[in-house]
N, C-alpha and C positions, 0 to 999 in steps of 0.2 A: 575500594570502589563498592558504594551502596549495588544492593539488588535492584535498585529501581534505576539505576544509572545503566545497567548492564543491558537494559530488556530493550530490546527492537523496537523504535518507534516508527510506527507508520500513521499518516495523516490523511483520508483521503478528502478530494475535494467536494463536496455536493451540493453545491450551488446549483444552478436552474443548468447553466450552459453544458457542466462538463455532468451531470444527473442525465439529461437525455442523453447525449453521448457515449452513454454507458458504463459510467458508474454507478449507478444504482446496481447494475448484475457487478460490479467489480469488490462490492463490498461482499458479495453472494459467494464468488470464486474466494476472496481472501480470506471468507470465514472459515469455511470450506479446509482450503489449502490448510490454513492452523488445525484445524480440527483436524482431520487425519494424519496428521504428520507429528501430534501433539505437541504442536509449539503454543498454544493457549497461554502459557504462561509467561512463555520468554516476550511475548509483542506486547506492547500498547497500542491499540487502533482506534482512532479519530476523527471525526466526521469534520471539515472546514466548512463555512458556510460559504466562504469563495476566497479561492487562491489569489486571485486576481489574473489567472491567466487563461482566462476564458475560450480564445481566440485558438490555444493549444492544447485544449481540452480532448479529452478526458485529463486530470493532473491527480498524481498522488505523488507523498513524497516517501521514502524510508532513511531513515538514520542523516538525517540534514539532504539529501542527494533528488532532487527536483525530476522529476520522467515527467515526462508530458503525450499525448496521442497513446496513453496506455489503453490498451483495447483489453476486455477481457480474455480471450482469448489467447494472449501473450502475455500473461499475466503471472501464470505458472512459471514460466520459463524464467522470466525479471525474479520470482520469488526463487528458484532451484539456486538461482547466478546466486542471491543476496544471502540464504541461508545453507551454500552447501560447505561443509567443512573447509576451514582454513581460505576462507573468504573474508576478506576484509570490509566487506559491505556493497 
């Protein structure tokens, strides 16, 4: 398995609907989150310009797996669940 196959991909959405909703601070916490925990390297982070699910916005997605109504605030928590050891995602 390549190095770029292995690394965490998260996509988050930024279109108009799920941007005011708060994502625009979601990409703030997720940078964040990487940055002190030094996972910089293991993630790919991606900006959508719309999910298409406007309507259950806020939307990010990580490793294929769709959240929707992700608040910043709970953002952490979704990230501890997705990278704490011996987590399958």
């Amino acid at each position: 398995m390549s190095e770029a196959s292995r690394r965490t991909q998260i996509s988050i959405c930024m279109g108009s609907s799920c941007f005011a909703r708060g994502n625009n601070r979601t990409l703030q916490v997720l940078r964040e989150y990487l940055r002190t925990r030094q996972l910089e390297e293991q993630v790919d982070v991606k900006g959508l310009l719309c999910s298409g699910g406007c309507s259950q916005g806020p939307n990010l997605v990580i490793d294929g797996m769709a959240y929707h109504a992700v608040q910043p605030a709970a953002l952490v928590e979704l990230l501890d669940h997705h990278f704490r050891p011996g987590s399958a995602g």
